[in-house]
C-alpha positions in Angstrom: 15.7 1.2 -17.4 18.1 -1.4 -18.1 16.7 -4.7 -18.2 18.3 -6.6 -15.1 17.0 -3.2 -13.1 13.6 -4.6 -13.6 12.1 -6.2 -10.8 11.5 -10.1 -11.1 9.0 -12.1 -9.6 10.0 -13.4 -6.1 9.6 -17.9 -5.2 5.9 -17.1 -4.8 5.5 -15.4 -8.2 4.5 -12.0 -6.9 6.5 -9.0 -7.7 9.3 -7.7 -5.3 7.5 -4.3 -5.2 4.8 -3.2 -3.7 1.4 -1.1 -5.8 1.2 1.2 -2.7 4.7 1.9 -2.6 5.1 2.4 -6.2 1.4 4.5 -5.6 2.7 7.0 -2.9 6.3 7.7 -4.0 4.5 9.1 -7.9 2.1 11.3 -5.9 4.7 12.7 -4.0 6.9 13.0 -7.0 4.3 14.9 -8.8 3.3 17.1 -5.6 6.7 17.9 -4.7 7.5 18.7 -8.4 9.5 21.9 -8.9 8.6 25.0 -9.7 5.0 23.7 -9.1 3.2 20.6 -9.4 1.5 19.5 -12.7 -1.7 19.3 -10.9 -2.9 22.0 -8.0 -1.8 21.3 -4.1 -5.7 19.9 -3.2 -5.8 16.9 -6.0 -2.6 14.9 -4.7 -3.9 15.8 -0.5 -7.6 14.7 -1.9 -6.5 11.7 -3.7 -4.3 10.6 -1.0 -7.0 11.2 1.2 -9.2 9.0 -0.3 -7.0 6.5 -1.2 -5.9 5.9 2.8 -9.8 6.2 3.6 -10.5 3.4 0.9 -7.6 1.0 1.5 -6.5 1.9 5.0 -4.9 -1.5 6.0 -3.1 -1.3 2.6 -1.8 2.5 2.0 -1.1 3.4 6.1 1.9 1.6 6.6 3.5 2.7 2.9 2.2 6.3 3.7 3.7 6.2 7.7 7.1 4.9 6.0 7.1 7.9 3.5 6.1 10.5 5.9 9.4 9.1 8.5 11.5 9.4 5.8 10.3 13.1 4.7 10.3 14.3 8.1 13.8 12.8 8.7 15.3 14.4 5.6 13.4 18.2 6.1 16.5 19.5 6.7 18.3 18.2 3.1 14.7 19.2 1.1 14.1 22.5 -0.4 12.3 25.2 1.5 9.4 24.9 -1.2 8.9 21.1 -0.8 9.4 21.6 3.2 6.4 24.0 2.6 4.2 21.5 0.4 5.0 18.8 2.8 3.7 20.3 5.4 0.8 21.8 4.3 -0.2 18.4 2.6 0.5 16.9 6.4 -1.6 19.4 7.6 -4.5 19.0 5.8 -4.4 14.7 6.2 -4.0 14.8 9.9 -7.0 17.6 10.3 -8.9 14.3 7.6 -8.0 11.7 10.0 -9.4 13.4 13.4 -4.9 14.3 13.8 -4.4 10.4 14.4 -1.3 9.4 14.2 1.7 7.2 15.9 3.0 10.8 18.1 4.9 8.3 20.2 7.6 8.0 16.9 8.1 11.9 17.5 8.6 11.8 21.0 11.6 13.6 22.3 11.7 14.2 25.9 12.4 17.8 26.8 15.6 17.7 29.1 17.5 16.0 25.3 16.4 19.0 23.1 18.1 21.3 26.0 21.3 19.2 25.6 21.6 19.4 22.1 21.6 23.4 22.4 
């Protein structure tokens, strides 16, 4: 990485990125690594698992931005990683009593008709 690529500490001194973004886009690297993940399928859904269950306030907003932006691009991601995604989605939701922010995904029925 060239040098002026490297992040540089904002007026306050902190870094412009964030740990749990920097945190959530490797384990996602490395679970949707192709042909197959370094690790097996469970380790990256049980440490992201854990992870959200430890630092909730801290990791759910990171982990809701990354799970938009997958399910927005399913269509440009390869079958496999569609696959892995959704297994891995899966298995958090079923974790987390299948909480989550539905009202994002809401499409009223009559618009899906129109777009046929």
């Amino acid at each position: 990485m060239p040098v002026k690529d490297i992040p540089t500490p904002s007026a306050t001194g902190r870094p412009k990125y964030k740990l749990e973004d920097i945190l959530v886009d490797t384990i996602f690297a490395n679970l949707f690594r192709l042909p197959r993940p370094l690790e097996k399928q469970v380790y990256y859904t049980s440490l992201l698992t854990e992870i959200t269950k430890l630092v909730p306030g801290d990791l759910a907003p990171t982990l809701g931005r990354a799970i938009r932006w997958i399910h927005d691009h399913l269509d440009d991601l390869n079958g496999e990683i569609n696959m892995r995604f959704s297994t891995w989605f899966a298995i958090h939701l079923s974790n987390f009593a299948f909480t989550y922010k539905w009202e994002e995904w809401y499409f009223p029925f009559p618009a899906l008709l129109e777009e046929c």
